[in-house]
C-alpha atoms as a printed R data frame, in Angstrom:
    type eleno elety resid chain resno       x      y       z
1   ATOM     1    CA   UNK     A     1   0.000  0.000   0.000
2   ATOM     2    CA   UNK     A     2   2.827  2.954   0.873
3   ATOM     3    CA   UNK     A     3   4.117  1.171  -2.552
4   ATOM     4    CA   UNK     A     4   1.236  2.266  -4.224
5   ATOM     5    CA   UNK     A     5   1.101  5.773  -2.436
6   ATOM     6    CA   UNK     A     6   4.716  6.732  -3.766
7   ATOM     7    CA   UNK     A     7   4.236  5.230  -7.467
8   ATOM     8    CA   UNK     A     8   1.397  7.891  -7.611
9   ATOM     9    CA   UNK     A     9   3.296 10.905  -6.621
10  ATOM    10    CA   UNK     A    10   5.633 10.082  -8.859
11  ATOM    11    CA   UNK     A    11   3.369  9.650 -11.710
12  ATOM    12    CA   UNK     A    12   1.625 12.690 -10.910
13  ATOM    13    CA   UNK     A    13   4.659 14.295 -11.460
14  ATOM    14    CA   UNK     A    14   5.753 12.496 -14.781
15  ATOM    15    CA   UNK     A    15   2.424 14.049 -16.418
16  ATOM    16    CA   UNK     A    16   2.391 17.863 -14.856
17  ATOM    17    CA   UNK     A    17   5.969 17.715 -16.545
18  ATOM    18    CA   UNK     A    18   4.653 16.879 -19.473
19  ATOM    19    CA   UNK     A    19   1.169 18.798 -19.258
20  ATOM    20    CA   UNK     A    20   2.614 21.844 -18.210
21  ATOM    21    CA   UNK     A    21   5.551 21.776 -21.207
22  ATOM    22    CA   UNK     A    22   2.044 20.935 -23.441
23  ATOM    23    CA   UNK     A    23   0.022 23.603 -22.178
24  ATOM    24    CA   UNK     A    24   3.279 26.136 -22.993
25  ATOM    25    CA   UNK     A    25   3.440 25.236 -26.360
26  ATOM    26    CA   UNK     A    26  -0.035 25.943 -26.712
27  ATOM    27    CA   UNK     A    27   0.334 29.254 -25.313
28  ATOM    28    CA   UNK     A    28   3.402 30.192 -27.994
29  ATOM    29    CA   UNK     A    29   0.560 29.257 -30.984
30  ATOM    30    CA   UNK     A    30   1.021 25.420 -31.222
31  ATOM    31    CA   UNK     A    31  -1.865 23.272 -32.097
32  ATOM    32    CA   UNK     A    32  -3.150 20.551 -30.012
33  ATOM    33    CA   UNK     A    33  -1.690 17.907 -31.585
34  ATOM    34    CA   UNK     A    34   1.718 19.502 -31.889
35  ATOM    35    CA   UNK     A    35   1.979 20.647 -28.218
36  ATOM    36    CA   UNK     A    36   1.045 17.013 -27.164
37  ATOM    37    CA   UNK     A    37   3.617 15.516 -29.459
38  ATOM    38    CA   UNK     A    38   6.062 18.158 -28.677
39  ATOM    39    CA   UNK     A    39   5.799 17.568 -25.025
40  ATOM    40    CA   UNK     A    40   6.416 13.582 -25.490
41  ATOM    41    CA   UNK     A    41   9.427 14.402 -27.652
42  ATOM    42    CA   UNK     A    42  11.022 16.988 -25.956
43  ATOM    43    CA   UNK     A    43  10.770 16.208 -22.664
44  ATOM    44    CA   UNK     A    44  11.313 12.209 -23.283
45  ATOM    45    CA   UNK     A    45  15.158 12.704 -21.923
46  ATOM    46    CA   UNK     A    46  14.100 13.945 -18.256
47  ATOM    47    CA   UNK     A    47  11.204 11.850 -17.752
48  ATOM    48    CA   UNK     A    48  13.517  8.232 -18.978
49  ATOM    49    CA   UNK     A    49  16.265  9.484 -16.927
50  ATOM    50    CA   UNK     A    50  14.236 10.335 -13.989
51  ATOM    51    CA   UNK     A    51  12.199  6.504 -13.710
52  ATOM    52    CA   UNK     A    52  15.876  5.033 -15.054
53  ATOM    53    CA   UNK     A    53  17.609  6.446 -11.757
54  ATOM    54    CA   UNK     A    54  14.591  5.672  -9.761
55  ATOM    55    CA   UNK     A    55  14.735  2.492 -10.377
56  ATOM    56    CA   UNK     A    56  18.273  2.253 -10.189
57  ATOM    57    CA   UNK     A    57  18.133  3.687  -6.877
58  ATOM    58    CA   UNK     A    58  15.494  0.634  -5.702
59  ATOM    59    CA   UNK     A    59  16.941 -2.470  -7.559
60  ATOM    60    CA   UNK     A    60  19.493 -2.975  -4.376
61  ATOM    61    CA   UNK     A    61  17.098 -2.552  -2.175
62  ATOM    62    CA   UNK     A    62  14.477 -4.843  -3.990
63  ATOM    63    CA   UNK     A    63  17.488 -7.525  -4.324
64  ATOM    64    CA   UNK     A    64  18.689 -7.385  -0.975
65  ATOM    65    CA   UNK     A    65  16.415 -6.588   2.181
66  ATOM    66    CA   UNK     A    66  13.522 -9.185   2.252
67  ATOM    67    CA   UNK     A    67  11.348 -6.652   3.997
68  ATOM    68    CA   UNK     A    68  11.359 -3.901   1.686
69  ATOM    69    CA   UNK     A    69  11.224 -6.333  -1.530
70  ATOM    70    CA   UNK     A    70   7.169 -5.613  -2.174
71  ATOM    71    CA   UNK     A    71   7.592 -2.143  -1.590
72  ATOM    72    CA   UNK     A    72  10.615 -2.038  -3.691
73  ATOM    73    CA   UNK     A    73   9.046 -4.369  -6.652
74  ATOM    74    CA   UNK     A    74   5.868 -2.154  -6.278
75  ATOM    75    CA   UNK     A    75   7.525  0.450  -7.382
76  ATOM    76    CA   UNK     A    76   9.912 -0.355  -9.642
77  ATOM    77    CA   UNK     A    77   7.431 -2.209 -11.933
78  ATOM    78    CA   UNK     A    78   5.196  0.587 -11.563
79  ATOM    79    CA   UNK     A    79   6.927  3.268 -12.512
80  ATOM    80    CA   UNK     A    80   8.607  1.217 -15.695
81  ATOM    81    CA   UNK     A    81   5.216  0.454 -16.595
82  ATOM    82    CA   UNK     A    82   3.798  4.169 -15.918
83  ATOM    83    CA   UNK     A    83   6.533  5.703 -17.493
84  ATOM    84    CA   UNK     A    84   5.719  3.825 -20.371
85  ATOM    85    CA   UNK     A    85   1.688  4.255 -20.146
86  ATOM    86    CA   UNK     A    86   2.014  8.059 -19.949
87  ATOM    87    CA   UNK     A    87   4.466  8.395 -22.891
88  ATOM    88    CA   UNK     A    88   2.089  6.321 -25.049
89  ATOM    89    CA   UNK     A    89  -0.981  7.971 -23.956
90  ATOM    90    CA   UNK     A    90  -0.682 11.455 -22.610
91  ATOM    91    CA   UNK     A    91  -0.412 12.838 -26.816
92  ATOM    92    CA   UNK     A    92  -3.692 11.261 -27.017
93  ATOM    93    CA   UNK     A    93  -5.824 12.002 -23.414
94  ATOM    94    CA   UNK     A    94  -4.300 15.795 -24.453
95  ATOM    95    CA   UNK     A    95  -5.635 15.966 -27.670
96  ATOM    96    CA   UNK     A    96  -9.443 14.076 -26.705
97  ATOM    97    CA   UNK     A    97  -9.468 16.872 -23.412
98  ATOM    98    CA   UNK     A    98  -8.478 19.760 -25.174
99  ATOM    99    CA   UNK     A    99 -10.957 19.062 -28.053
100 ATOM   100    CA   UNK     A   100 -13.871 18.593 -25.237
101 ATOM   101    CA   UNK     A   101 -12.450 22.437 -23.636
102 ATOM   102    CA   UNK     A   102 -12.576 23.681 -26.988
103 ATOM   103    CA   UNK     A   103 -15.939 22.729 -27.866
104 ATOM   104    CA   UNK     A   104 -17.403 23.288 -25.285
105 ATOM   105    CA   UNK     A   105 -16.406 26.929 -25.295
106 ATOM   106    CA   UNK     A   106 -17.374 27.505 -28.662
107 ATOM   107    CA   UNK     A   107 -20.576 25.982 -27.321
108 ATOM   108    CA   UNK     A   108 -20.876 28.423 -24.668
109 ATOM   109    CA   UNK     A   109 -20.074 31.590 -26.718
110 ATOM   110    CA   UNK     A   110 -23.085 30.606 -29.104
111 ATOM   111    CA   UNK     A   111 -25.493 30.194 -26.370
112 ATOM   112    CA   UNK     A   112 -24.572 33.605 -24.883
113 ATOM   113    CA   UNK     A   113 -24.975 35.218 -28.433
114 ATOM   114    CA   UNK     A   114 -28.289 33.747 -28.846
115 ATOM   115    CA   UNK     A   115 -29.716 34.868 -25.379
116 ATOM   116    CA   UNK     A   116 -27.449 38.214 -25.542
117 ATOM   117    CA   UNK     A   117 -29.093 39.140 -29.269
């Protein structure tokens, strides 16, 4: 369970890296697509290196105290697996999220003109 609990917080942090870097692109006059694909590709290095020395970090850990071998294993194949998920699907949950925001804006602003005219 405190496995569990740390694997989130760090894959909370893997995709406000990657949202934030997204949502930055967006403001500089990048599409949707392009800031989501941008973010993946750009910022690839730092979030690989950061799980890599993570996991580094719990391998002896996970290899050599009995006790802290579920933790350890909990969150090592977590975050390999998370690391993974997020790079795969973060371009696409982006993309679907921002298209929802955006239409439902547009949505809005032709309500108000109708009621406002």
């Amino acid at each position: 369970m405190i496995g569990l609990t740390g694997l989130m917080g760090i894959v909370v942090n893997n995709t406000i890296m990657l949202l934030d870097f997204a949502n930055q692109e967006r403001a500089e006059g990048k599409g949707i697509i392009d800031a989501a694909a941008d973010a993946v590709k750009i910022r690839f290095r730092p979030l690989v290196t950061t799980s890599f020395t993570t996991v580094a970090g719990l391998l002896p850990l996970a290899l050599t105290d009995p006790f802290w071998e579920p933790l350890a294993f909990t969150i090592i194949f977590g975050l390999v697996s998370s690391t993974l998920m997020v790079i795969i699907a973060f371009p696409a949950f982006y993309a679907a999220v921002e298209t929802v925001r955006n239409g439902r804006r547009y949505l809005q602003q032709r309500i108000a003109k109708v009621f406002v005219s």
